[in-house]
N, C-alpha and C positions, 0 to 999 in steps of 0.2 A: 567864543570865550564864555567862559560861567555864570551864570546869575553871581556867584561867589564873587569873583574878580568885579563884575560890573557895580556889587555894593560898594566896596573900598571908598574908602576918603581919606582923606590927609588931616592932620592938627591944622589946625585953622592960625594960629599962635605958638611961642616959644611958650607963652604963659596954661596955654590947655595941654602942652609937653608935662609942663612942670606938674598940673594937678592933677592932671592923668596920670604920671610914674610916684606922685604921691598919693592918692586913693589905692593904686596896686600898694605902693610897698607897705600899708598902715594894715593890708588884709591880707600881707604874704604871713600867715604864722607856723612855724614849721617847713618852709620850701614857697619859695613864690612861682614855680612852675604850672603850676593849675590856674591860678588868681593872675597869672602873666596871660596863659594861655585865652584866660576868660574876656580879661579886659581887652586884650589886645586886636585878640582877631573876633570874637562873641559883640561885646559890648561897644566898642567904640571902631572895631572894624578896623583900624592903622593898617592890618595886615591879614594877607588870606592865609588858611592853614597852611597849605604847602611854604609858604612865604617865611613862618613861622618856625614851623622846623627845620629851615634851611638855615635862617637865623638864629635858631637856637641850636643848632647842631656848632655852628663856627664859635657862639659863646661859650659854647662849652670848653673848645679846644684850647682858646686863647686864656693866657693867665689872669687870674681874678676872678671876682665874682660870674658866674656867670651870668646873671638878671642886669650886673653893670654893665657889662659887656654888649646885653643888649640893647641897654635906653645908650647907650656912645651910641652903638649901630643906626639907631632910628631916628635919635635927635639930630645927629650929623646928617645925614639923610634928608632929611626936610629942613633943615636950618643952620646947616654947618656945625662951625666949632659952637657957636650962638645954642643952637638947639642941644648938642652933645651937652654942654655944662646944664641948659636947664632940666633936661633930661635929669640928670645925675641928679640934682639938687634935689631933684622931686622927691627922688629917689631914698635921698638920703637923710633929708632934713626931719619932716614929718617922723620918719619912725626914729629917730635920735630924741627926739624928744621925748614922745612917747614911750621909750625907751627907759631914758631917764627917772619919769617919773612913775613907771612902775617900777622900776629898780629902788625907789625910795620908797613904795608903795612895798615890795614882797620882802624890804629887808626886814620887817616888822615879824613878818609870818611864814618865811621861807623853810624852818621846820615841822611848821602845821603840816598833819598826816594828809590833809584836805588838799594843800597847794601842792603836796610832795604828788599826789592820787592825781590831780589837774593837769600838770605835768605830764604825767606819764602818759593819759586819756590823749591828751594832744597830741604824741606823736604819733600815735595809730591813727587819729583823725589826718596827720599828715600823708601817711602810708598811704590811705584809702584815696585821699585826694592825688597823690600822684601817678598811683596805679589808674585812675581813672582818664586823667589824663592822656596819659599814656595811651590806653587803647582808644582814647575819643580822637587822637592825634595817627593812630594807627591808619587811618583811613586814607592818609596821604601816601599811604606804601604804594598803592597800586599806582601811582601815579611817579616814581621814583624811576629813572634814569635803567639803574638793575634790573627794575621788575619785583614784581611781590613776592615772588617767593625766594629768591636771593636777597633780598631788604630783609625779608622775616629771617630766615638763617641766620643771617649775622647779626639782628638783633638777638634772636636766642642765644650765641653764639656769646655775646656781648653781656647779657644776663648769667649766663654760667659761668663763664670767665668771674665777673666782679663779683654778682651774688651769692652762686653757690660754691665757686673754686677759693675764693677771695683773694684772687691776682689783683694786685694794685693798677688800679684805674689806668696808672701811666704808662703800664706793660701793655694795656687791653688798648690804648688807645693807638699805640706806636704799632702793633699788630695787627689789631683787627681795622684800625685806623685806615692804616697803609695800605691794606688787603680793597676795602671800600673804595679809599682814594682811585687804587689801581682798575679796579675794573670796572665804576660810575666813569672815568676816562674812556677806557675801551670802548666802553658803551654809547659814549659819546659822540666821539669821533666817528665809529663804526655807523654812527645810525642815517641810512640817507635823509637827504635833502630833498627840497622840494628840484630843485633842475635834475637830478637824479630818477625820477618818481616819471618824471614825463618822459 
């Protein structure tokens, strides 16, 4: 087993759930995928990367938020239905408010050329966060069921389809989806065992 794996620790409390998915969602600006990725399995360890992208691969698929999708996952996990709602709360509260009062805060200024320019600067600053992501997350490929370079295909695959074809997510997903589905099974079933091996 990994030095990775043998870090791992659990929330100690429903209440280190709740400030945990509140400190992430206060510093998701633009996409909490990077700030998920950091806290989660970097910082507070809840989960190893491969663990992570497994988990965030089913959030994706399932309706809703995907970052909800995965504090339900994790809270439920360690704490049942108990941990799932503190999950969420963390989730949600903190940046509702905060929310709130810069929404009172940029009605004042929200045609300033300045905030219109801050604005914009932060979605690139999103970009670069999640493309980082992404390849710092990449390194779970080789350890994928497929194989690395059937995992990289249909990532590309997955990238040209939505980013540069711009097929709706929900074609690429039902497609390329199914296609994944089908042969990480194959792959599965197909791979011996250890009473096979002797």
């Amino acid at each position: 087993m990994s030095s990775e794996y043998d870090a791992l620790r659990q929330p100690q409390s429903k209440t280190e759930l709740f400030i945990g998915f509140t400190l992430l969602a206060v510093q998701g600006v633009g996409g909490v995928l990077a700030v998920a990725q950091h806290e989660l399995v970097e910082r507070r360890r809840w989960m190893s990367k491969a663990a992570f992208v497994e988990e965030w691969s089913i959030a994706q698929i399932l309706p809703g938020p995907n970052i909800v999708n995965l504090s339900l996952m994790l809270g439920s996990k360690h704490f049942g239905i108990p941990g799932a709602v503190a999950a969420v709360s963390g989730l949600i509260l903190g940046p509702l408010i905060l929310v709130l009062c810069l929404a009172i805060l940029f009605g004042g200024v929200a045609h300033s050329p300045i905030a219109q320019g801050a604005l914009k600067g932060m979605g690139a600053v999103s970009a670069g966060l999640i493309i980082a992501t992404g390849l710092k997350l990449g390194t779970t490929l080789r350890h994928n069921p497929l194989g690395l370079w059937p995992a990289v295909i249909l990532a590309a695959l997955a990238f040209a389809w939505v980013g540069v074809l711009r097929v709706p997510l929900v074609g690429a997903l039902l497609v390329l989806g199914s296609l994944a589905f089908v042969l990480a099974y194959r792959a599965l079933t197909h791979r011996p065992t250890s009473k096979d091996k002797s």
